[in-house]
C-alpha positions in Angstrom: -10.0 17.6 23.9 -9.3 14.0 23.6 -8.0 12.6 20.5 -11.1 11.3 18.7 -12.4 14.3 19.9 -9.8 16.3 17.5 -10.7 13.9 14.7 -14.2 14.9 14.3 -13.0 18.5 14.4 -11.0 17.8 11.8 -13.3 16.4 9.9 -15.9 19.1 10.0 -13.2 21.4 8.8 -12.4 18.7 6.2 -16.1 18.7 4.9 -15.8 22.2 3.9 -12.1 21.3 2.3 -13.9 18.7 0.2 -16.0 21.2 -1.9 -12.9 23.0 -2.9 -11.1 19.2 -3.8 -14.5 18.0 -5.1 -14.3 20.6 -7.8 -14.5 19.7 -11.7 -10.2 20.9 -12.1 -9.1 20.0 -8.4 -7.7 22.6 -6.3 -4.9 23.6 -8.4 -7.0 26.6 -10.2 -4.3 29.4 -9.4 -0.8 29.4 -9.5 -0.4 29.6 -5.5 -2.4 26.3 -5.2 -0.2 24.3 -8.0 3.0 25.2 -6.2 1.7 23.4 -3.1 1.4 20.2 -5.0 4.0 20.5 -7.7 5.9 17.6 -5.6 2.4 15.6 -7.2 3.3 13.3 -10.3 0.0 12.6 -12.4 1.6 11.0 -14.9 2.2 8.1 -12.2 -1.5 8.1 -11.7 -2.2 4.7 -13.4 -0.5 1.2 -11.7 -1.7 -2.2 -10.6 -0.6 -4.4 -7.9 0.0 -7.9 -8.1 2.5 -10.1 -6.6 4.8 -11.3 -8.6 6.5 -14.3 -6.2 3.0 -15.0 -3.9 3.2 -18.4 -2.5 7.2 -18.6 -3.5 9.0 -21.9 -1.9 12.2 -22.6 -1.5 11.1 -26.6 -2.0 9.9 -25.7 -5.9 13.2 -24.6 -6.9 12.2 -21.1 -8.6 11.4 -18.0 -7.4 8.6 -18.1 -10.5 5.6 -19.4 -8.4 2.5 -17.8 -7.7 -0.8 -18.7 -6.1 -2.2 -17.7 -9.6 -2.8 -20.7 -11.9 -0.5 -20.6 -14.8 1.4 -17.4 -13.8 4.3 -16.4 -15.8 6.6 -13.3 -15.6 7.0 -12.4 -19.3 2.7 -13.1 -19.3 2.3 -10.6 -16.2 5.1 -7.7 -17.9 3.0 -7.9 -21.0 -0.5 -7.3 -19.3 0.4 -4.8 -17.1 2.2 -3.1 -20.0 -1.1 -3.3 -22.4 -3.3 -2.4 -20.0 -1.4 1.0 -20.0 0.0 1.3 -16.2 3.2 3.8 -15.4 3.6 2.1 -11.9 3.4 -1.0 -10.4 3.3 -2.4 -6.1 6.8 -4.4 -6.2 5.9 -6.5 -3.4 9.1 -8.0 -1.9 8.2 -11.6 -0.3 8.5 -12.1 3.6 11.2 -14.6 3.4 13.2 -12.9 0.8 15.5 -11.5 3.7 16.2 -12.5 7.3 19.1 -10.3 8.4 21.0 -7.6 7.0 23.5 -10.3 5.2 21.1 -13.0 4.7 18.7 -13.1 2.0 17.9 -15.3 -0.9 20.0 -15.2 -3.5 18.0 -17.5 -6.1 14.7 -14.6 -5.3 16.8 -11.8 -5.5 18.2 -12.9 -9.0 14.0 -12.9 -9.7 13.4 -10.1 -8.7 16.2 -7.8 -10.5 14.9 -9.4 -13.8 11.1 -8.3 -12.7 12.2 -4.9 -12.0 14.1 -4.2 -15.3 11.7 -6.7 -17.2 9.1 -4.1 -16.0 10.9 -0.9 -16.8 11.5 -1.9 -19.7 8.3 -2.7 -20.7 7.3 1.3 -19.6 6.2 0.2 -15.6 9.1 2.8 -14.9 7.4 3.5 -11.8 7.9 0.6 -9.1 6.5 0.9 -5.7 8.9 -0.9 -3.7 6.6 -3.0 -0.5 7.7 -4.9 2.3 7.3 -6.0 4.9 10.3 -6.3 6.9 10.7 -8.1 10.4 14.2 -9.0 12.1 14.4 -12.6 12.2 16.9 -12.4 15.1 14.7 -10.6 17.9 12.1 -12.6 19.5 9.3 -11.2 17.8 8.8 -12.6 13.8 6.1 -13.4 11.9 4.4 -16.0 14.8 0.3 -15.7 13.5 -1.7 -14.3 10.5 0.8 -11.2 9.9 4.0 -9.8 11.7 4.5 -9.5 14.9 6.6 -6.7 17.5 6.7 -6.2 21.1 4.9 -3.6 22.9 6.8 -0.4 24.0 7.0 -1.8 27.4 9.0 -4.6 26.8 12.1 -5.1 27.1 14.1 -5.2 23.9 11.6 -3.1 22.1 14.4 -0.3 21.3 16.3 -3.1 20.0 13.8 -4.4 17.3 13.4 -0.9 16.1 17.4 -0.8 15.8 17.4 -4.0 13.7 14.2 -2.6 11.4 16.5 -0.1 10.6 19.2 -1.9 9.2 17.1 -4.4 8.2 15.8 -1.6 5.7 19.3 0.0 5.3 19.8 -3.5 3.5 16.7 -3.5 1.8 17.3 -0.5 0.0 21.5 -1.3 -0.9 20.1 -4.1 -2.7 17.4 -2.6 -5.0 18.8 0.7 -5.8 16.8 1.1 -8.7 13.5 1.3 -6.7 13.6 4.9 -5.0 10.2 4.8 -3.4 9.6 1.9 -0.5 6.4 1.6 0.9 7.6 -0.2 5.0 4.9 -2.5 5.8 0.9 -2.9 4.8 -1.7 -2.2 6.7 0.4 -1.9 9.8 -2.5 0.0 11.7 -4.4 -3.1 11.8 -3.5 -5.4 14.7 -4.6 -8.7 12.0 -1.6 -7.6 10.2 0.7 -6.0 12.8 0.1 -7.3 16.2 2.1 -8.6 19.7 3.2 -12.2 20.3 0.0 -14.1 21.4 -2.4 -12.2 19.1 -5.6 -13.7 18.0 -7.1 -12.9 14.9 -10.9 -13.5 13.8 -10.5 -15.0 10.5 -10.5 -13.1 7.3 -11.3 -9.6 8.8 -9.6 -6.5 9.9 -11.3 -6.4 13.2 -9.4 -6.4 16.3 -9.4 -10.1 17.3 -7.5 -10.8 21.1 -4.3 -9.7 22.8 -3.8 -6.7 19.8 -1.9 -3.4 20.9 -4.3 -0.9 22.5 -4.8 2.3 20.0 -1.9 4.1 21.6 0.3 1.3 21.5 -0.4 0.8 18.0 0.2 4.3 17.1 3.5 4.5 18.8 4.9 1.2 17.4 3.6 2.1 13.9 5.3 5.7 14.2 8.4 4.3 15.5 8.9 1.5 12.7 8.3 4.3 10.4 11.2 6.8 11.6 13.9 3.6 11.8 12.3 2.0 8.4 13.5 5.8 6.9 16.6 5.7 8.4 17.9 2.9 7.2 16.3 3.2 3.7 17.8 7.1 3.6 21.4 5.3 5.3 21.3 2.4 2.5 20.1 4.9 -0.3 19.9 8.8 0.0 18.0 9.3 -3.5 15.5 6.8 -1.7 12.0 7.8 -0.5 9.7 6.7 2.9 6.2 5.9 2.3 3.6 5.2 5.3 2.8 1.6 5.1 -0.7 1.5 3.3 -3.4 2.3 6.2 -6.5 0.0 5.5 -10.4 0.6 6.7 -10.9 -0.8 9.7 -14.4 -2.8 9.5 -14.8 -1.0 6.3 -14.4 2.8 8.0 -12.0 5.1 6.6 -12.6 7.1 9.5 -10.4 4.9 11.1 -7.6 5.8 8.9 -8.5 9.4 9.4 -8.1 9.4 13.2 -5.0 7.2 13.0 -3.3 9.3 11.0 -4.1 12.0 13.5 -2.6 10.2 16.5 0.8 9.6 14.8 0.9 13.0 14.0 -0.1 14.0 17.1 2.8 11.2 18.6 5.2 13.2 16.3 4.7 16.6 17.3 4.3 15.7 21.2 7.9 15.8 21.3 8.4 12.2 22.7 9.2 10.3 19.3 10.6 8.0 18.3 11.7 6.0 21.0 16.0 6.5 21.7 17.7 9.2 22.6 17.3 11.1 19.4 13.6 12.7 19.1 12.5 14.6 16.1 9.1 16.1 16.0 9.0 16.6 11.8 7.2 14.4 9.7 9.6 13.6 6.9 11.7 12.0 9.5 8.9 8.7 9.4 7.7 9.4 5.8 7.7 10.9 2.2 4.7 9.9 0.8 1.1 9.3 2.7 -0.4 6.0 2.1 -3.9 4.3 2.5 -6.0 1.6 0.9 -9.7 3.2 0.0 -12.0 0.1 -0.2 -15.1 0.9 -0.4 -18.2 -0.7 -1.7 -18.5 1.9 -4.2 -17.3 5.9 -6.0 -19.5 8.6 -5.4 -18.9 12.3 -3.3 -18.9 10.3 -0.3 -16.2 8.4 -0.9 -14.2 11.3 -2.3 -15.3 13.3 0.4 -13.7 10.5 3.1 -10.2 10.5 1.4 -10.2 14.5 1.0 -11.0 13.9 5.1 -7.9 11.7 5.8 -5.5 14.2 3.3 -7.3 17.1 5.8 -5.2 15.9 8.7 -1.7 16.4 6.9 -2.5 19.8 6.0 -3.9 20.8 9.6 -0.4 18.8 10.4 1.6 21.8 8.0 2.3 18.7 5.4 -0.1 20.4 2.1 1.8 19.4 -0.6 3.1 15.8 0.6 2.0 13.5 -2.1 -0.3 10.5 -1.6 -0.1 6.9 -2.6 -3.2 4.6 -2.6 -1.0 1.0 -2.8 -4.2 -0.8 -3.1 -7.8 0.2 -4.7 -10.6 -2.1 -6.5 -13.5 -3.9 -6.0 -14.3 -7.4 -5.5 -17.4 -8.8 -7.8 -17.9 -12.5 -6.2 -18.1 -13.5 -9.4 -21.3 -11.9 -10.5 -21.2 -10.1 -14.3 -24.1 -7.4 -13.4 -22.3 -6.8 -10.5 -18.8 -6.0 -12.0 -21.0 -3.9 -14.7 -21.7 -1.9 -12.0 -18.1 -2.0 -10.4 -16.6 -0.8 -13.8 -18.8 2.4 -13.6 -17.6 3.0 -10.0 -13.7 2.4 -11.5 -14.1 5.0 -13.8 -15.6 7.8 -11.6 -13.3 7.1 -9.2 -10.4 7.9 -11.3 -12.0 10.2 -12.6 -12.0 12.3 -9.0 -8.7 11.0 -8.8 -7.1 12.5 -11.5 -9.3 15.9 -11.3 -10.5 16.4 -7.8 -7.7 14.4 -5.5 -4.6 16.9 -6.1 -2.6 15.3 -3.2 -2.6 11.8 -5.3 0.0 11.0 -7.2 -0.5 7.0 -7.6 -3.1 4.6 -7.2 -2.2 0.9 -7.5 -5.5 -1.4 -8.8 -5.8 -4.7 -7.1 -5.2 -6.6 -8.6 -4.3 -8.3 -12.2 -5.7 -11.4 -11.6 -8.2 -13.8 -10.7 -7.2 -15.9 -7.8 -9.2 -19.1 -6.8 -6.6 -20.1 -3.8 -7.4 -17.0 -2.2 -10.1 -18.2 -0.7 -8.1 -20.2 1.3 -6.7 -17.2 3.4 -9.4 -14.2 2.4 -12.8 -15.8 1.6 -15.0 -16.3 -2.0 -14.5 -11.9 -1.8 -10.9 -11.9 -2.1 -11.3 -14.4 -5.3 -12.5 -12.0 -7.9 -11.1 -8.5 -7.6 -8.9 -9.5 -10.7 -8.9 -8.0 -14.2 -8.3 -11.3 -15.7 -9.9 -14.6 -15.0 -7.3 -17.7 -14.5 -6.9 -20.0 -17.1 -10.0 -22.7 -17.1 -11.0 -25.3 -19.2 -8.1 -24.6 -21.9 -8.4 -21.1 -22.2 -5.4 -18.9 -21.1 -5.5 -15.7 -19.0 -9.1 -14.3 -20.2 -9.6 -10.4 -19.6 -13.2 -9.7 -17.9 -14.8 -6.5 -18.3 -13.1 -4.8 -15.3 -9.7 -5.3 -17.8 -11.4 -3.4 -20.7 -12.6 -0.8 -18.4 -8.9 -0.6 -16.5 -7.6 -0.6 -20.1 -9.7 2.7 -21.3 -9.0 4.6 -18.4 -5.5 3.9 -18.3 -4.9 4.8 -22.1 -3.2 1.4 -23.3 -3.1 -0.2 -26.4 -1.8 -3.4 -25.8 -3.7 -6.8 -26.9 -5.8 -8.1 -24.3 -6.3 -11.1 -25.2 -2.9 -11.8 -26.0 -2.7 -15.4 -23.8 -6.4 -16.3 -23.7 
């Protein structure tokens, strides 16, 4: 039975799985079932993800820039604080680090004072995120994402060596972050691809000269067991989690059968690459991760995720929380539209919080409006923000989708604080 093959198994048996998920109280209805997921943390249910250096450049002098107009630390604390989130995607910047011993000094000062500007304001749940790429191999960030060199070539071991202490460094240096999600998106070749790569422009299709699905699976797996090493080496209270897995073409089957290949990879007896070989999970991760874009929340959708969580309890891993590190909708700018979005936000968590026992945190994206997004994701990627930009002399203007975030999330915070 070939690997796709196995997948649709899986997700027959999974179909059954999601009436017993899909249920009004989740699975936990006896005391057996809350045991397996008392590793879960509800009360990290509620975050947001927005980036708080986007667009930083050495040339401006400050590590305070953002491709949001008018963005502002203390602003973004106070928002994310009033809209009632426990956790929060701390997005680490490409350029913040090039070796072990070389990062940015002026950023990192930034980003401590985020991180306990956030804490303090009750965001005691950060999300660490990066994306990490040794600067001193041959294979950096080249295209539209990051690139490494296919298992077959020469030096490949070698990059995986220097991920690892690239991440041992990582995690020295924010000790107060003890969950680090390695990457985004890493099982699409537009984000994650071989020197030479060509990417079709604002999509998560497979463009040119990508890695083939098993090379993609084995690189993936392998950055994830040296990512955890050196994040274990550089902290030991420290967690792994899988770099979020995104639809491919807008199928989240594809996350279902690529999380079925790397465990497959894992348990074959032939990973990582080196000498050493370990065929258990928690060697590449601690936490599950995926991005569930859709176009909207019904049973289908909760039906797709229960599908993907299927795999890692076919896998023996029942129990292993979930993060979603990005979730939300994108209205193009159109009020009946996000009307309708706003319904879809509130059944989705409500299945997230009563049918989705696996999930401990999903991160909405994102806080903002952006208008320069367009530049690198289209008119879509403008307008999955709770708050519009400042225009015409107003400030930082919640939209609907902020009230609605706002009443699900429990805060009590003044919205329109900055408008």
């Amino acid at each position: 039975m070939n690997k796709r093959s196995k997948a649709f198994v899986s997700c027959a048996v999974a179909l059954g799985m999601s009436l017993c998920f899909g249920c009004a109280g989740g699975c936990g209805t006896n005391d057996s079932d809350k045991d397996v997921y008392k590793n879960v943390n509800k009360s990290l249910l509620y975050g947001i993800d927005e980036p708080l250096t986007e667009g930083y450049s050495i040339e401006l002098q400050t590590a305070e820039t953002s491709q949001v107009t008018g963005f502002s630390l203390e602003k973004t604390v106070y928002l994310v604080s009033a809209l009632g989130a426990s956790s929060m995607r701390f997005r680490i910047p490409d350029e913040f680090i090039n070796e072990p011993d070389n990062y940015d000094e002026e950023e990192y000062k930034y980003l401590k004072k985020a991180a306990s500007s956030l804490k303090n304001a009750g965001v005691t749940n950060l999300l660490g995120q990066a994306c990490v790429i040794p600067k001193y191999s041959d294979f950096r960030i080249t295209t539209a994402g990051h690139t490494a060199p296919r298992p077959s070539e020469e030096g490949y071991l070698s990059y995986m060596l220097a991920v690892e202490e690239m991440w041992e460094a990582i995690a020295k240096l924010f000790p107060e972050i003890t969950k680090w999600e390695v990457g985004n998106e890493y099982n699409s070749n537009t984000f994650f691809h071989p020197n030479g790569y060509k990417s079709v422009s604002g999509s998560l299709s497979e463009g040119s000269g990508g890695f083939t699905d098993d090379e993609k699976v084995k690189v993936v797996t392998d950055y994830m067991y040296y990512a955890s090493k050196g994040i274990k080496k550089g902290n030991p209270n420290a967690k792994c989690v899988m770099p979020g897995l995104a639809p491919i073409n807008g199928s989240m089957a594809a996350v279902e059968y690529f999380l079925a290949d790397v465990y497959d990879y894992i348990k074959s007896g032939n990973a990582p690459e080196g000498e050493v070989k370990s065929s258990n999970p928690n060697d590449y991760f601690d936490y599950l991760c995926w991005h569930p874009y859709s176009n909207k929340a019904d049973e289908t959708w909760l039906e797709e995720n229960n599908k993907i969580y299927q795999v890692a309890i076919d896998n023996g891993d029942e129990g292993k929380p979930v993060i979603f590190s990005e979730f939300g909708f994108t209205d193009g700018g159109n009020d009946e539209k996000q009307e309708v979005q706003c319904e879809y936000l509130e059944l989705a968590f409500d299945y997230m919080k009563n049918s989705m026992p696996y999930l401990e945190t999903c991160m909405e994206f994102r806080l903002y409006q952006c208008a320069y997004a367009e530049v690198w994701g289209g008119i879509g990627e403008v307008y999955f923000g709770a708050f519009a930009e400042p225009y015409n002399g107003k400030g930082f203007t919640p939209r609907l989708k902020a009230l609605t975030i706002q009443k699900i999330y429990g805060g009590k915070g003044d919205l329109n604080k900055y408008e």
